[in-house]
C-alpha positions as CSV (number, residue, x, y, z in Angstrom):
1,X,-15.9,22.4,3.6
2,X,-12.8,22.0,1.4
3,X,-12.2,25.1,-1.1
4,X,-10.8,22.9,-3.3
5,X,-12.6,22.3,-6.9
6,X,-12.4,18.9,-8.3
7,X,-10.4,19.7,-11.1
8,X,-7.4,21.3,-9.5
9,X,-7.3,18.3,-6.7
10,X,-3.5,17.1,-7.1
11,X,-5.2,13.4,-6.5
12,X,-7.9,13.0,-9.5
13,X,-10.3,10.1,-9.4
14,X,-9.5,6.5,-11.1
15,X,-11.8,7.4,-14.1
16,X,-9.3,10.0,-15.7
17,X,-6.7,7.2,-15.8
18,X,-4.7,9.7,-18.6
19,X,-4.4,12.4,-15.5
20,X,-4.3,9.9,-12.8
21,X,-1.3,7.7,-13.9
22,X,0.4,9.2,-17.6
23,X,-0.2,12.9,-16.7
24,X,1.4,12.7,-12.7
25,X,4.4,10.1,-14.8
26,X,5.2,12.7,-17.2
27,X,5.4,15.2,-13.9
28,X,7.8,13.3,-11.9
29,X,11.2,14.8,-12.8
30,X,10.1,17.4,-10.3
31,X,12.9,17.1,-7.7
32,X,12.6,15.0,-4.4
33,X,15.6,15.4,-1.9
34,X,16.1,13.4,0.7
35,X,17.3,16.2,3.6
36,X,18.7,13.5,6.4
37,X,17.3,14.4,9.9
38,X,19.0,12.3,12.5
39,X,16.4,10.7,14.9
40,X,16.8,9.9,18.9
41,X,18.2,6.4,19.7
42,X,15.6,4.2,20.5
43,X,15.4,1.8,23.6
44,X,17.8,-0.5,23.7
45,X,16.2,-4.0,22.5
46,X,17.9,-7.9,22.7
47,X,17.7,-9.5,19.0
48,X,14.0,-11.2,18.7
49,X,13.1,-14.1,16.7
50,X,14.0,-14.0,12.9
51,X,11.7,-12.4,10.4
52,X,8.0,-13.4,10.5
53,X,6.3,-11.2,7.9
54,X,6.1,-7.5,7.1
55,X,4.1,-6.1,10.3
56,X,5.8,-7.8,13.2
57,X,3.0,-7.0,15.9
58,X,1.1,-10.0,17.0
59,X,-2.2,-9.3,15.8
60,X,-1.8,-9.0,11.9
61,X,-5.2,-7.5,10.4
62,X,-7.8,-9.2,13.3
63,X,-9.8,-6.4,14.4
64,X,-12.6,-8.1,15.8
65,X,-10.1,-11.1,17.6
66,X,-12.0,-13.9,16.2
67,X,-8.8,-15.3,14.9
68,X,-9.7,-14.5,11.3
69,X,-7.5,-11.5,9.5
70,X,-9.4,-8.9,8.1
71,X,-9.3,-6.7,5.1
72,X,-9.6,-2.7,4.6
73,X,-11.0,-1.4,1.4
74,X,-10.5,2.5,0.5
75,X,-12.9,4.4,-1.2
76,X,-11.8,7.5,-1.5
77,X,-14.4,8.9,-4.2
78,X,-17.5,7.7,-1.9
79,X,-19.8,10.3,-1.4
80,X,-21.2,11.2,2.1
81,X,-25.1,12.3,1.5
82,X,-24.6,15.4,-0.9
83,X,-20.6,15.4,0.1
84,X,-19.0,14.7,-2.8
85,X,-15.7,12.6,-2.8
86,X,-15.7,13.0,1.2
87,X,-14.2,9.3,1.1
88,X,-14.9,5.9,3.2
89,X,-13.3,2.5,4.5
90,X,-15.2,-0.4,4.2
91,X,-13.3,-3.6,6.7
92,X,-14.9,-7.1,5.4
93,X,-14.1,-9.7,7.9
94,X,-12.6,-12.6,7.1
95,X,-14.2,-16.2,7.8
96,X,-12.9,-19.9,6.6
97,X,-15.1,-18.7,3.7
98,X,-13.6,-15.8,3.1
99,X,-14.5,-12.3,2.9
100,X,-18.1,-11.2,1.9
101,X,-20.3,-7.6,1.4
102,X,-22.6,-9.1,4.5
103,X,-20.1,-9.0,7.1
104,X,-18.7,-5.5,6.5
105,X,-18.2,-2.6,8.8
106,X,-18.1,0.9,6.8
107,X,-16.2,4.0,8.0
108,X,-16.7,7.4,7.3
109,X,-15.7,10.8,8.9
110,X,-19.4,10.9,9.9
111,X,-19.2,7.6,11.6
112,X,-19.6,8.1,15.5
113,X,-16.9,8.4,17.3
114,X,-14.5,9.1,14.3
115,X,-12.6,12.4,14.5
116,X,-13.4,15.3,11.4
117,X,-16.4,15.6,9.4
118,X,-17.7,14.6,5.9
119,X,-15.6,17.7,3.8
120,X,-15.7,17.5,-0.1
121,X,-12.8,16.0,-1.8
122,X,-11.5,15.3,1.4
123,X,-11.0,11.6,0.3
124,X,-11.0,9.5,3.1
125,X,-9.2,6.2,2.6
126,X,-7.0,7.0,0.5
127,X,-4.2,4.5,2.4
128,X,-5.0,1.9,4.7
129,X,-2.9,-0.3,7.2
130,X,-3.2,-1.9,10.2
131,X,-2.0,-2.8,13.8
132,X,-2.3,-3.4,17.5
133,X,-1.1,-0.3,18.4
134,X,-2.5,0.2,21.9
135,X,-1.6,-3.6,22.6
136,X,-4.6,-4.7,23.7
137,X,-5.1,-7.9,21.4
138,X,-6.7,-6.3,18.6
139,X,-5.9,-4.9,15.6
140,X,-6.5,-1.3,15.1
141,X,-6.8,0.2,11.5
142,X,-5.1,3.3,10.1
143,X,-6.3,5.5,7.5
144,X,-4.6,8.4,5.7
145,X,-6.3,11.4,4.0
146,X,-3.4,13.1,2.2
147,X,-6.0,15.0,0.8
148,X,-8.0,16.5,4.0
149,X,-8.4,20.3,4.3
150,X,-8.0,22.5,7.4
151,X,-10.4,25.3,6.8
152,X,-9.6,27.3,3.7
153,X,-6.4,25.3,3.5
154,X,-6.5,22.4,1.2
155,X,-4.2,19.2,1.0
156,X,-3.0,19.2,4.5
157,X,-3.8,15.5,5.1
158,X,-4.3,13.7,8.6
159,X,-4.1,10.1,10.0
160,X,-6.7,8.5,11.7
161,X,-6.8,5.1,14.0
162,X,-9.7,3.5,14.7
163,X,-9.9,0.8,17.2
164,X,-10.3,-2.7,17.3
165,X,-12.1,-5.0,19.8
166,X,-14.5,-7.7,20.4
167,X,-17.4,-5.6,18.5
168,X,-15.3,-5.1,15.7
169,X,-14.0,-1.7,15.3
170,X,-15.5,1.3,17.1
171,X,-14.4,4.5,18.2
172,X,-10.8,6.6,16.9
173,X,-8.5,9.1,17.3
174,X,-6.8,11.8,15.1
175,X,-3.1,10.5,15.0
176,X,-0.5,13.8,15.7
177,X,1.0,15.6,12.2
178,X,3.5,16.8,12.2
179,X,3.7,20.8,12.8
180,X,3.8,23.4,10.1
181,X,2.0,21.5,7.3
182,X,0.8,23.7,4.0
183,X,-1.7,23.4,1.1
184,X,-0.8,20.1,-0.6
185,X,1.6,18.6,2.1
186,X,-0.4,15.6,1.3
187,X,0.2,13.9,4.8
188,X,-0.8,10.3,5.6
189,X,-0.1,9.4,2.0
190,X,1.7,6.5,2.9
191,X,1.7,4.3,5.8
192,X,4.1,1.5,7.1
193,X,3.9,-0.6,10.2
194,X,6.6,-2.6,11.8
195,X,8.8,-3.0,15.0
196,X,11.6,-0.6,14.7
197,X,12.6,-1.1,18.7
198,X,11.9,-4.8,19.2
199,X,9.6,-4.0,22.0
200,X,6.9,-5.5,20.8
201,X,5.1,-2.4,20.3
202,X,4.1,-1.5,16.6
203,X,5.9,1.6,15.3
204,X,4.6,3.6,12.5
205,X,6.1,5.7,9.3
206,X,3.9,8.7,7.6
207,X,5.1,9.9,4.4
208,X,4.4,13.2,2.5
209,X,5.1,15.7,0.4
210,X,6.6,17.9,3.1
211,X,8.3,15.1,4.4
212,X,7.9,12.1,6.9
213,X,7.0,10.8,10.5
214,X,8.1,8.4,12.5
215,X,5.8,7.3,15.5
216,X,6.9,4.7,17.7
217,X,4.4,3.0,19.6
218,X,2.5,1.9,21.8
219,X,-0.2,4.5,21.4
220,X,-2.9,5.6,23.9
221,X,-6.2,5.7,23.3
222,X,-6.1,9.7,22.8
223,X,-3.8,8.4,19.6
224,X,-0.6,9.8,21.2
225,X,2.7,7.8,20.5
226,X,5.4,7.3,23.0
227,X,7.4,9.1,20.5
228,X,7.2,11.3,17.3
229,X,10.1,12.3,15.1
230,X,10.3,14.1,11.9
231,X,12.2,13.0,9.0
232,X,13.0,15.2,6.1
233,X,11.3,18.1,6.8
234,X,12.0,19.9,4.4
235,X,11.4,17.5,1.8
236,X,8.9,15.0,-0.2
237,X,9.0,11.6,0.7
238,X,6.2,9.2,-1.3
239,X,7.2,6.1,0.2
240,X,8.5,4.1,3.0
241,X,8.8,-0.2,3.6
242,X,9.5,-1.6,6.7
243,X,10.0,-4.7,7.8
244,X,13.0,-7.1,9.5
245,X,15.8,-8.2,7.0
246,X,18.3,-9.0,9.3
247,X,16.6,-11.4,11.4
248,X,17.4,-8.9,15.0
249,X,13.8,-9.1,15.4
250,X,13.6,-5.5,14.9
251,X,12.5,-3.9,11.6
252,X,14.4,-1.6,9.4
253,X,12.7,1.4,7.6
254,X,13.5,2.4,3.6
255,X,12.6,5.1,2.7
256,X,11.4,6.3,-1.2
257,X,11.8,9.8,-1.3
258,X,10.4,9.4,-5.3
259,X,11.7,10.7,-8.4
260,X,14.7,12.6,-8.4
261,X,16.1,15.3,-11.7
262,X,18.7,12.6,-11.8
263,X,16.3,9.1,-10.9
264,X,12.8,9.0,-12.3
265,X,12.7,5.6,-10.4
266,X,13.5,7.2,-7.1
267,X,16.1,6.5,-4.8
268,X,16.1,4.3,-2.1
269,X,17.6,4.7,1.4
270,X,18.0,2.8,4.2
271,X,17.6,3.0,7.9
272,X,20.1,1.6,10.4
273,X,19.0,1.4,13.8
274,X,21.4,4.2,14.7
275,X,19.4,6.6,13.2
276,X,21.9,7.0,9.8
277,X,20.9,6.5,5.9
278,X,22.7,4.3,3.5
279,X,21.7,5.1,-0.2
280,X,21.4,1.6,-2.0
281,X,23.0,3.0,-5.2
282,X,22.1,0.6,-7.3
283,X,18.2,-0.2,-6.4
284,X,15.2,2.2,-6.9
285,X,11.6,2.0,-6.5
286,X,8.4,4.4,-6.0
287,X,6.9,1.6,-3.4
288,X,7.4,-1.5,-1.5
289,X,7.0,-4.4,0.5
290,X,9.2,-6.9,2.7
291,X,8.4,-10.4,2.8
292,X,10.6,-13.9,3.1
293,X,11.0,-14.8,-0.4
294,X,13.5,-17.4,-0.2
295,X,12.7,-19.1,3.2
296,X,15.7,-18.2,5.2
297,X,14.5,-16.2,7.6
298,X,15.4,-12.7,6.8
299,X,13.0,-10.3,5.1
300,X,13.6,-8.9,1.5
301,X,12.6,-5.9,0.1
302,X,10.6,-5.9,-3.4
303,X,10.2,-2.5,-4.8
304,X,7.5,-1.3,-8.1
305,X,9.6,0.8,-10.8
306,X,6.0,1.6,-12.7
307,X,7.5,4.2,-15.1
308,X,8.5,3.5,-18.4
309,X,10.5,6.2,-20.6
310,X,6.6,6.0,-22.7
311,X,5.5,7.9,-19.2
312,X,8.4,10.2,-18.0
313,X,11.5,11.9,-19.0
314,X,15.0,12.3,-17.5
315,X,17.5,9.4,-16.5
316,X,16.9,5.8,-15.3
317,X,13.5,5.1,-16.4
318,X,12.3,1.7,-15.8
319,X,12.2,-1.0,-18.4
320,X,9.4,-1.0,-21.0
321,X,5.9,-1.6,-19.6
322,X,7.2,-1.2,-16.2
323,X,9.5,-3.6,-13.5
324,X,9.7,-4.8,-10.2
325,X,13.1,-5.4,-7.9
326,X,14.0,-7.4,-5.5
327,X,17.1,-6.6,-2.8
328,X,17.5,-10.1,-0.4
329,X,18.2,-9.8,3.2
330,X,20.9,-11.5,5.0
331,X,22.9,-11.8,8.2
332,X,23.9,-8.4,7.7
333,X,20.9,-7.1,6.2
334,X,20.5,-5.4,2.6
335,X,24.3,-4.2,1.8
336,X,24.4,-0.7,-0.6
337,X,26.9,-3.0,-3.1
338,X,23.6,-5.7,-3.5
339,X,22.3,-5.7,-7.1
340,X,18.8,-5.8,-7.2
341,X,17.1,-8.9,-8.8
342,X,15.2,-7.2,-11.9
343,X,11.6,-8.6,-13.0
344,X,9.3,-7.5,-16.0
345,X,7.0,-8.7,-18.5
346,X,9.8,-9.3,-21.0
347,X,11.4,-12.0,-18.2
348,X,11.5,-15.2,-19.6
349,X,8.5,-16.6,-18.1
350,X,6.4,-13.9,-17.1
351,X,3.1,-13.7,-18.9
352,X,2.7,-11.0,-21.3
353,X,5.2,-8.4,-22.7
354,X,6.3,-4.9,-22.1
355,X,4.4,-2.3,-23.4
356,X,4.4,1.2,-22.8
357,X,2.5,2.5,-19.9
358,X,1.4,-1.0,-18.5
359,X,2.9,-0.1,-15.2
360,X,3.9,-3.3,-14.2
361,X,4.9,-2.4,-10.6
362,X,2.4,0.3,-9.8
363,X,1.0,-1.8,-6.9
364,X,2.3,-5.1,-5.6
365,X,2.1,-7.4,-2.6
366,X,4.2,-10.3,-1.0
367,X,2.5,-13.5,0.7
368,X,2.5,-17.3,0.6
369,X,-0.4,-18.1,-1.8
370,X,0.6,-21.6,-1.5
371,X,1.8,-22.7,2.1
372,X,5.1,-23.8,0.8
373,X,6.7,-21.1,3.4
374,X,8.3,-19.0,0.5
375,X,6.4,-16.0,0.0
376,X,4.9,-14.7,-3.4
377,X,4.4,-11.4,-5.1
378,X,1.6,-10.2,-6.5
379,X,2.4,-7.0,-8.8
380,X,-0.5,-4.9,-10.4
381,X,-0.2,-3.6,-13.7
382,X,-3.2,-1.1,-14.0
383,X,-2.3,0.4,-17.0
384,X,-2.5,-3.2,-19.1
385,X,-4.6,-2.9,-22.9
386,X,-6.2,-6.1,-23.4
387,X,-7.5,-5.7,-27.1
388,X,-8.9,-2.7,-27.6
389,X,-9.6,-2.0,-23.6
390,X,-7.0,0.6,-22.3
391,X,-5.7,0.7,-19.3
392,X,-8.1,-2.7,-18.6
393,X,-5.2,-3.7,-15.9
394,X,-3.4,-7.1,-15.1
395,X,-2.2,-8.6,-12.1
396,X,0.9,-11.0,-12.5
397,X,2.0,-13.9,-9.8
398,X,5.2,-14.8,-9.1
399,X,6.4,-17.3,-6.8
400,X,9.0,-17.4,-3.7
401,X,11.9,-20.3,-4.1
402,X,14.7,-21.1,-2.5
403,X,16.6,-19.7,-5.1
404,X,14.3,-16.4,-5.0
405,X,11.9,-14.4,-6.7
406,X,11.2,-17.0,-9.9
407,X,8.8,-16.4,-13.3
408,X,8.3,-20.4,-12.9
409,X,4.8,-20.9,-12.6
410,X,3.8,-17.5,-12.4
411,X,0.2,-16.3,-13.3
412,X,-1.6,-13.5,-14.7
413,X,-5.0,-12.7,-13.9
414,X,-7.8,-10.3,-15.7
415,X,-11.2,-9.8,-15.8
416,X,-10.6,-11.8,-19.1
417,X,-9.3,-14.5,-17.0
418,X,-11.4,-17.6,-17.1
419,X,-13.6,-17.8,-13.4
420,X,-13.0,-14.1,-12.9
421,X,-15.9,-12.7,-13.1
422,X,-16.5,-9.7,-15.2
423,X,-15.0,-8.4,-18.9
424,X,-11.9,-6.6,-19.2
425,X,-12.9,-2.8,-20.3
426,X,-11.1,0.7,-20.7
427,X,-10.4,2.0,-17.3
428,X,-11.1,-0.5,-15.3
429,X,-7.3,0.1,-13.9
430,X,-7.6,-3.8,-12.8
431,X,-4.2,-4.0,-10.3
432,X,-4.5,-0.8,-9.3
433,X,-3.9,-2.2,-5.7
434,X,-3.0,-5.8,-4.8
435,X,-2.9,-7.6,-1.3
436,X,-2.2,-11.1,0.2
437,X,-3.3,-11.5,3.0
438,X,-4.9,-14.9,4.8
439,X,-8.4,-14.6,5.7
440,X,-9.4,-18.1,5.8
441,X,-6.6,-18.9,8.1
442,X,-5.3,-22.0,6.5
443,X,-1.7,-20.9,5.7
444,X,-2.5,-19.3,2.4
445,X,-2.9,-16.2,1.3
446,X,-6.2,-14.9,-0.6
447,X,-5.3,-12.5,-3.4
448,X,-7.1,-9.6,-3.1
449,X,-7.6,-7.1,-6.0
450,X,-8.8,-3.5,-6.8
451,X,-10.4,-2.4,-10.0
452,X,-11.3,1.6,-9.1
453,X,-12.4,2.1,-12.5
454,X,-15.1,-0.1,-13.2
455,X,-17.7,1.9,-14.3
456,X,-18.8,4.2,-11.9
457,X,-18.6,2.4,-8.9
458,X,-15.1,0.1,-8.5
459,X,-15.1,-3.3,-7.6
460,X,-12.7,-5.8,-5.3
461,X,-11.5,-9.2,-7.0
462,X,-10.3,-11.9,-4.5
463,X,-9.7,-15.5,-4.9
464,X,-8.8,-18.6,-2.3
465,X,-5.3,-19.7,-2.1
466,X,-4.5,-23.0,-2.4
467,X,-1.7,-25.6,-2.9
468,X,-1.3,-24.4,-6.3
469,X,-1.9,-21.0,-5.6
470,X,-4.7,-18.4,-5.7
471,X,-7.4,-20.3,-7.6
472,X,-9.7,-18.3,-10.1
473,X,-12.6,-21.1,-9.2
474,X,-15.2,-19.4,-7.1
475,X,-13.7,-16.2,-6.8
476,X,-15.8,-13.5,-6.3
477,X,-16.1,-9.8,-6.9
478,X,-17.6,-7.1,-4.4
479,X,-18.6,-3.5,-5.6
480,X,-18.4,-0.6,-4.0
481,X,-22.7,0.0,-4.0
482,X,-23.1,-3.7,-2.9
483,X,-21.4,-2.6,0.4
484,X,-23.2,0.4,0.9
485,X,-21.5,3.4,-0.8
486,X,-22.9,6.2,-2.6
487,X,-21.6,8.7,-5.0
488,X,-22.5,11.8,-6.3
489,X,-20.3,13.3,-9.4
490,X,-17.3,11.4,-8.2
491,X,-16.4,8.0,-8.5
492,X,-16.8,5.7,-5.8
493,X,-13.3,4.5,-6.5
494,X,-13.8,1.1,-4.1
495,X,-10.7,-1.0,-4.5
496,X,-8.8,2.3,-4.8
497,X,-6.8,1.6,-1.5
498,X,-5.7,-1.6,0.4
499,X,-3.2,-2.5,2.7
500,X,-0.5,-3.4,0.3
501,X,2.3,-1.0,-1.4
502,X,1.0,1.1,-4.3
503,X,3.0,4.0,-6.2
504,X,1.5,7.5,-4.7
505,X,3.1,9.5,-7.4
């Protein structure tokens, strides 16, 4: 069991949303350096098709191969029997009527099969993605527990893969760390997918506070990778993206070490094939995503600036209330002279306004809502007052254009939104995570939401996409008890975690 006491856990549950978003701002002009470790070539690949979306294996999300994408929930405040906070994942599979609390699967440390055991405050699901990794036709899911505890030692982290097949998933494997983790290393923190080599084989990226892993695949079934490297060793990183934005048909990594004494935004870097980092000097961001934005074939790199100067201190803070960026790929990828495109609530067009500690960026995700072929972006703004509700939480649409990221005809959605269900409240941190993700399969993405603070319990918002876009009309709401979870003095914290990017600051 996990020596750690609640209330010196560096990860504190959704209900303190003052410790849990202002408190870990106002910390982040602690320094983050990027200390460049040079990784082995990979195999040599020929150029693929152009970009088709931000995990380039063929099974996106499918874990049970009924040709329906899926969708992982974290909980990382469930409680396991008298185990407080020891964490689960509930995957609701998707249907052409969406996702629902009867067709669920729920996964714990205690599950069978699953390596570890229930520990308190482990916090299981804390991050969430997903991939065919042993290329058998199925999508396998991959959970991180930044916070899991080896013996007396807590904060180590670990990664977990659990496998996909006909049944649904069953059965997993403790995914390698890297050696010579510490108390509060915080492994598995972050997780990217995407086809670094072009051999079809999904490759992963870990990040940390001690640094980050690279994993190429395919895995085995013992959750070996073909190859492990280390990146930064000696450093934090909080973020990574990867995706294709050169249209080779192999993806390139970016990393987001986090804030820096010189860029509370955070750096960002990228990753050439050849193993070297490029510093894009003029973008920054604390997470991201890639997705085709403009429709012309090459991927493009949206990154959430969360922090406001209301939150931190120190240089570069982001705009009032919080902003989004956008870096566009090309024939040559994204160039370190490319100004990012700059979005936030004070854009002409956006609904709302800045206001300090909104957080507009925290979480966000990019998908075609519409099945026009450009894709969207969803960005959660957790920290949103509505009235007197603090920290009630938005989430704001914007669409994909041929001429880019654009405020026309953007959305924003609350639990004050007419035909979501619910009523805005203090805490709810609505936004807190954001996905698109197609689970009806008809070409357009379902926006999912996460509200970890309602009440004691957290909730999921998702609505249909459509020709117009996600549609609030019948759109439902699961909570964390109606699939199953418990708690104990914790939070449940359902909604905490899904697949898209979220700032792990």
């Amino acid at each position: 069991m996990s020596s750690r006491a609640p209330v010196t856990s560096p990860r504190v549950p959704a209900r303190a949303f003052a410790s849990r978003f202002v408190a870990s701002a106002i910390a982040v002009c602690a320094a983050a350096t990027l200390t460049v470790v040079a990784l082995p070539a990979g195999p040599a690949a020929a150029a693929g098709a152009p970009y088709k979306g931000a995990n380039t294996a063929a099974v996106q999300d499918d874990f049970n191969g009924d040709g329906y994408r899926d969708l992982a929930v974290g909980a990382p405040g469930a409680a396991n029997g008298t185990v407080d906070a020891a964490g689960a994942v509930v995957v609701l599979y998707g249907s052409a009527g969406g996702v629902s609390a009867s067709r669920r699967t729920v996964i714990t440390q205690a599950t069978a099969g699953i390596p570890g055991a229930p520990e308190e405050w482990d916090e299981f699901g804390s991050a969430v993605a997903s991939a065919d990794l042993d290329r058998d036709g199925y999508a396998d899911l991959l959970i991180g527990t930044p916070d899991e505890s080896a013996g007396t030692m807590w904060g180590i982290g670990s990664l977990t893969v659990v496998w996909g097949g006909a049944g649904g998933l069953k059965g997993g494997a403790a995914v390698p760390p890297p050696t010579g983790l510490d108390e509060g290393c915080g492994f598995a923190a972050g997780i990217a997918v995407g086809d670094v080599t072009g051999d079809g084989a999904p490759d992963v990226a870990v990040t940390g506070d001690c640094g980050a892993t690279t994993y190429n695949g395919p895995f085995t079934r013992t959750g070996a990778p073909a190859r492990r490297a280390f990146v930064n060793d000696l450093g934090t990183n909080r973020g990574v993206v990867m995706g294709d934005v050169d249209g080779d048909g192999r993806a390139e990594r970016f990393w987001l070490p986090g804030p820096t004494d010189g860029d509370v935004s955070g750096p960002v870097f990228a990753e050439g094939h050849d193993g070297r980092y490029t510093e894009l000097p003029l973008a920054d961001g604390l997470s991201g995503q890639i997705g085709d934005i403009d429709g012309d074939g090459y991927g493009d790199l949206v990154t959430g600036v969360p922090y406001d100067a209301s939150l931190t201190s120190g240089a570069t803070p982001a705009h009032r209330g919080g902003e989004i960026q956008v870096l566009y790929g090309g024939p040559q990828g994204i160039t370190p002279d490319q100004k990012p495109q700059v979005i936030h609530q004070d854009t002409a067009g956006v609904p709302g306004a800045g206001e300090d500690g909104d957080q507009f960026g925290a979480s966000l995700s990019v998908g075609d809502t519409n099945g026009d072929k450009y894709a969207d972006v969803v960005v959660g703004a957790p920290g949103e007052a509505l009235g007197s509700a603090k920290a009630a939480g938005q989430a704001t649409l914007l669409r994909g254009s041929a001429a880019g990221l654009t405020a026309t005809g953007s959305r924003a959605y609350t639990q004050n939104t007419a035909g979501v269900p619910g009523t805005a409240e203090t805490g709810d941190l609505f936004g807190a995570a954001t996905h698109l993700v197609d689970v009806t399969k008809d070409g357009r993405a379902e926006v999912a939401v996460g509200v970890p603070g309602e009440n004691l319990d957290g909730l999921l918002w998702t609505a249909r996409g459509s020709t117009a876009g996600p549609t609030t009309s019948g759109s439902t709401t699961i909570s964390g008890t109606g699939v199953g979870l418990g708690r104990r003095y914790s939070e449940i914290e359902f909604g905490e975690a899904l697949p898209g990017a979220r700032s792990t600051v």
